[in-house]
N, C-alpha and C positions, 0 to 999 in steps of 0.2 A: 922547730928550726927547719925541719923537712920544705915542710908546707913554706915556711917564708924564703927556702933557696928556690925551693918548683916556682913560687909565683916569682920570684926574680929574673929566672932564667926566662918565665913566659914573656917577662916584659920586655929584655932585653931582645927576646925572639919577634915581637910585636914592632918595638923599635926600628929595628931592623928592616925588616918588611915595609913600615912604614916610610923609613929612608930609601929605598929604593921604589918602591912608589914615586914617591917625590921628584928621586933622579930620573926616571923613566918618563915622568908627566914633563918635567922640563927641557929634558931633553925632543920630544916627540914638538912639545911645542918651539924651542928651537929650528926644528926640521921645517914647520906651518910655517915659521916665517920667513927663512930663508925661501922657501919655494915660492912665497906670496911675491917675496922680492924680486926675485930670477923671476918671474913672470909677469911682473910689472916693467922689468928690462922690455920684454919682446912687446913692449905697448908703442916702441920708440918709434914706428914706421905709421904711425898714424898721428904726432905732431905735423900740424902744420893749417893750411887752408884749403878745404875741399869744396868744391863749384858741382851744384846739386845740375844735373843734367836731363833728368826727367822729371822737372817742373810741371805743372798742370800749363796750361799754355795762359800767356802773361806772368805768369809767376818765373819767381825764381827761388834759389835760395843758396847758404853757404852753411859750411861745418866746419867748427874751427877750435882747434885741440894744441894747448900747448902745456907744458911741465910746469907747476906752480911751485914743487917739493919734490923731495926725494920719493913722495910717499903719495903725488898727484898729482894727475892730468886736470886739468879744468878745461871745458871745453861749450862752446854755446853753437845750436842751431839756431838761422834764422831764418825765414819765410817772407818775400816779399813781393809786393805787385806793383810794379812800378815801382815808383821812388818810397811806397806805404809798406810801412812794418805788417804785415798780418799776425805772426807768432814768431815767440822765442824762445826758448827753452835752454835752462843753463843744465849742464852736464857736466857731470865729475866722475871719474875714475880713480877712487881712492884704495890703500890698504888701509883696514879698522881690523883691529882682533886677530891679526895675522890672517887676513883673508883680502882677496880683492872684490868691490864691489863696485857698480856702475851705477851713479847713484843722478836719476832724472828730475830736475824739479820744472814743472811744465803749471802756467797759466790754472787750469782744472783742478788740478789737486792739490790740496791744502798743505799737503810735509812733503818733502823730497820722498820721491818711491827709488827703496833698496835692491838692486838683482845680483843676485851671486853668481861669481864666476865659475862655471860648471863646463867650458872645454878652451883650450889656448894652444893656437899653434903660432909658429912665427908670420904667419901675414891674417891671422883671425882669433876671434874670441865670440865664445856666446856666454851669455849673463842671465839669468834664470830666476823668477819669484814666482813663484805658483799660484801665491795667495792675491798675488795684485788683478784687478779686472782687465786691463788691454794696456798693454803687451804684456803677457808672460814670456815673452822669450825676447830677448836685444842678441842678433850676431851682425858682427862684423865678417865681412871678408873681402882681402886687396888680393888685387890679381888683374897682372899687367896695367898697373898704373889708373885700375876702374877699383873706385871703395862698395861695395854693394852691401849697403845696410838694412834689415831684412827687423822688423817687428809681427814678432805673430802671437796669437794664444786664440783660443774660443773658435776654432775653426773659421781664423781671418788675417791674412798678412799682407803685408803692407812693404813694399820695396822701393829702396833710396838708392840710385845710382850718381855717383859723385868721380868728379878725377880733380888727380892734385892741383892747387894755382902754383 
């Protein structure tokens, strides 16, 4: 009888622990998303149409970001020479998994490339995959009315200067 109150008690003590676990996991992730959320807010100043400014000469191009969801920007670059498409690139800014991600699907590569959100302030964000080959890094930054989008990784960067239409 000993022995079956001790294991009882253990289990109840096991229990226990396990339910706050539990409370403690969903609570935390609670926290994940609400902040994914609030941080998908300060994405609100880059809706709209941005007119790329330092074009290669003949070219031009535009960036263009609007809210599809509560939970996404869709947004497309285009590249053009003349009245001719050269490239386009569709772009999304989603939350997946209580996280924000900035997810590029470009001509060259075969699945949409994933970068996590790794810094956000109210007029910038940078987006981060380590494992992808060029760009490892996507930041944004607006400042006075110039969007300066900045792709680097592998000792090579690449800058987009844009202002709003």
């Amino acid at each position: 009888l000993t022995k079956l109150l001790l294991l009882a008690t253990t289990m109840k003590k096991m229990m226990m622990l396990f339910l706050m676990v539990m409370a403690f996991s969903d609570s935390m992730s609670q926290q994940t998303a609400k902040q994914a959320r609030d941080d998908f807010k300060k994405l609100a100043w880059l809706e709209g149409t941005w007119l790329r400014t330092n074009s290669q000469a003949g070219q031009s191009g535009i960036e263009r970001w609007f809210k599809s969801s509560p939970f996404e920007l869709q947004g497309y670059g285009v590249t053009f020479k003349g009245q001719d498409t050269l490239f386009v690139e569709k772009l999304h800014i989603i939350i997946n998994e209580d996280r924000l991600y900035y997810v590029a699907d470009v001509p060259e590569n075969q699945q949409p490339v994933y970068f996590k959100l790794t810094e956000i302030t109210k007029s910038g964000f940078i987006f981060e995959n380590p494992d992808h080959d060029f760009p490892k890094k996507i930041a944004y930054q607006e400042e006075n009315g110039v969007l300066k989008a900045t792709v680097s990784g592998n000792n090579k960067s690449l800058e987009f200067l844009f202002v709003k239409r």
